[in-house]
Every structure is written in C-alpha cells, then in structure tokens.
C-alpha positions, 0 to 999 in steps of 0.5 A: 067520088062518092056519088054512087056510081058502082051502086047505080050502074050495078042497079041500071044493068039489073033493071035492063038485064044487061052485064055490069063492069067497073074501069077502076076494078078492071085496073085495080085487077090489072095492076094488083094494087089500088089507085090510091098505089098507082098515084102514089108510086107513078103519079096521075100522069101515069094512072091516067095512062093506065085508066085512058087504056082501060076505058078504051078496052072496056068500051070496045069489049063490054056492051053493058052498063060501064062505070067510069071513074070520075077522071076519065072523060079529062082525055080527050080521046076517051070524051070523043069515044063516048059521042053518040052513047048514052051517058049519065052523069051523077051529081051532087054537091059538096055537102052530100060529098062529106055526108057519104064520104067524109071526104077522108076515104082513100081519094089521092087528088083530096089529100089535103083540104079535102072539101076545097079540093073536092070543089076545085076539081069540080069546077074544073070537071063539071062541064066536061061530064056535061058535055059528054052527059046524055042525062045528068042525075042529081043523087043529093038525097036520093036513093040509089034506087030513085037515082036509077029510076031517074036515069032510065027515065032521063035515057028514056030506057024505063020498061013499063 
C-alpha cells in the first residue's frame, strides 16, 4: 500500500515498451464501485473472491507489466500462477508508509491503528511477496525512477 507501485509498473512497461494494466482498476471497472465499497459491503472474504478471478484473467489475457494489489499473492492459486514469471517486489518500511500515505488514505484493512496494522499484515505478508519475488525492490527514499532502474537491473531487463 503505498509503495508506488501503479507509478513503477507504468514506468517498467514504458522502459520495455510493453502495455501496463492494474488488477485493483480492472475490479474497481468491473464492480463500479471502489474496494474500500467492496470490503464495506461483502467483506474480504468476498473482494478476495473478485480479485483471485481478476488477477487469474489478467495473467491469462495481459503480456505486460501486471500490477497486483498487495493482497493477492495470499491465495494460494494466484501465488502458484505466478512461478516462473518475473516478479518484483516493492518494498519499504513503515516510516516511509506514513511519509506517503499518512497511513489515513481509504485502506480498509488500516482503519484503526493504522501504523500497527500496517506492521501486522506485513509481518504476516512479507515472506509470501518473497517467495514469489524474482527481485525484491526497497522504495525507501527513492524515486520512482531509481526504483524502476533498480528493478530492470534486478530482472536483468535494463537495455543498454
């Protein structure tokens, strides 16, 4: 949440010329209404049913850069259909959270106690994004440029 990823991933299909799509968009397009509605009204269990549909079709139909939302790799299916791709991780700590967020946006799962529950479900996700994570990214003080030069270098992608 946060890390810059929409920013990133527009920049890495730039840089490799390839097309960009977003699953939280494709839902927010597919639902009419936001997730922040989606948690409200159905709960996760019901967006992650919508968003484990979403990235399925994304990786199926899309070839380019695919952002996920910071959820999705808690599926086990979705984490399984991303073996053998090249994966990027963002990262960064919670201090750099509050700098770009205020930890106060329309994040459902950060309602209350935002910096504690930001810790939390990084504890409890951390080590899912680097199981999957060809590359893990720190953003911490970085620019979303440096950030995408550090990933085509980690992916080995970087044109000279």
């Amino acid at each position: 949440m946060g890390v810059g990823k929409s920013t990133v991933g527009q920049l890495l299909a730039e840089r490799l010329g390839v097309g960009y799509r977003d699953t939280d968009d494709d839902i927010v397009a597919e639902q009419d209404r936001t997730i922040a509605e989606i948690f409200v009204d159905e709960g996760e269990p019901a967006f992650r049913a919508i968003e484990k549909a979403a990235v399925a079709r994304a990786l199926v139909e899309h070839d380019g850069v695919l952002a996920l939302g910071g959820g999705a790799i808690l599926d086990e299916d979705t984490r399984a259909s991303l073996v053998g791709l090249p994966v990027v991780y963002l990262s960064m700590d919670v201090e750099e959270a509050v700098k770009r967020t205020g930890l106060n946006a329309a994040r459902p799962l950060l309602a209350v106690n935002p910096r504690k529950q930001w810790r939390e479900l990084m504890e409890a996700r951390r080590h899912l994004y680097e199981g999957i994570a060809t590359a893990v990214v720190a953003t911490d003080g970085r620019t979303p440029e440096e950030v995408t030069e550090v990933a085509l270098d980690a992916l080995e992608l970087k044109q000279a």
